[in-house]
Each structure stands twice: as structure tokens, then as C-alpha cells.
C-alpha positions in Angstrom: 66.9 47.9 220.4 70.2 45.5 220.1 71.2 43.3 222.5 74.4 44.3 224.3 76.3 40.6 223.3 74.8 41.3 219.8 76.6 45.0 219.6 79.8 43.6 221.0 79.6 41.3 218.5 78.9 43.5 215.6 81.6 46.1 216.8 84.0 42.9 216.9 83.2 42.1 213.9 83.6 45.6 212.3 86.6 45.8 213.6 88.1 42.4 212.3 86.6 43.3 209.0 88.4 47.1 209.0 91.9 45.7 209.6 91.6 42.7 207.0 90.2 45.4 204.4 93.1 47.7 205.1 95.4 45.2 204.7 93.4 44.1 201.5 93.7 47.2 199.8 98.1 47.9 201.0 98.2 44.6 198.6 96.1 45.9 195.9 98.1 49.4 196.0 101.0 47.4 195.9 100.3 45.5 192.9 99.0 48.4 190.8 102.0 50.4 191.7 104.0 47.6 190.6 102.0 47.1 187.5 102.7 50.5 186.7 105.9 50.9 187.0 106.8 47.9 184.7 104.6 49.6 181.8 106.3 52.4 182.6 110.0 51.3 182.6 110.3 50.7 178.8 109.0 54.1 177.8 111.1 56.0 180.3 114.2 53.1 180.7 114.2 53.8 184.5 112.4 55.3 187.1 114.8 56.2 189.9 116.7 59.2 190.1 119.5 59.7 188.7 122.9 59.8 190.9 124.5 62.6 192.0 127.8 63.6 190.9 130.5 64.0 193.0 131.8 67.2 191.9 136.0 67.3 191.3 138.7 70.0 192.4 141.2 71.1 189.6 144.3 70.8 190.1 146.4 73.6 192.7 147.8 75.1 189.9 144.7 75.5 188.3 143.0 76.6 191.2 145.8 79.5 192.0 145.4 80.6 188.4 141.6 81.7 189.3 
């Protein structure tokens, strides 16, 4: 049977460990999804969408001739 002082410890420990390896593997994400996207951008030229257009009225003479 533990100790309780050696379970605190453990669970202390597990937590330390949990955040640091979260926070480990955010970075590693980040890098991969960085990686990628620069192999990416010379195949496709660009990854972001596109804009949008802002769509134009005609003229009021042109819009009274519809």
C-alpha cells in the first residue's frame, strides 16, 4: 500500500508532467502544421481563401432598363 506523501507526490508529479506534455505536443502540432504548409505553398501558390468580391450596381439607367 503507498504512502499517503508518496501518492501526493506521485499525483503532483503526474500532474506537472500532463501540462508540460500538453504544451510539448501544441509546439510539435505547430511545427508540423507549419512544415506543411510551406511544402504546400509552391504546389498550390497560396493557402488562404480567396477574397470576396464586392459585388457592383449598374448604372440607374441600366438598372431601369431591367
Amino acid at each position: 500500500m503507498k504512502s499517503p506523501a508518496l501518492s501526493l507526490w506521485l499525483s503532483s508529479v503526474n500532474g506537472a508532467l500532463g501540462w508540460w506534455g500538453g504544451h510539448a505536443a501544441n509546439a510539435v502540432r505547430r511545427q508540423q502544421r507549419a512544415a506543411l504548409t510551406e511544402m504546400l505553398k509552391p504546389a498550390t501558390g497560396t493557402l488562404s481563401k480567396p477574397k470576396r468580391r464586392t459585388r457592383r450596381r449598374g448604372t440607374t439607367a441600366k438598372r431601369k432598363a431591367l
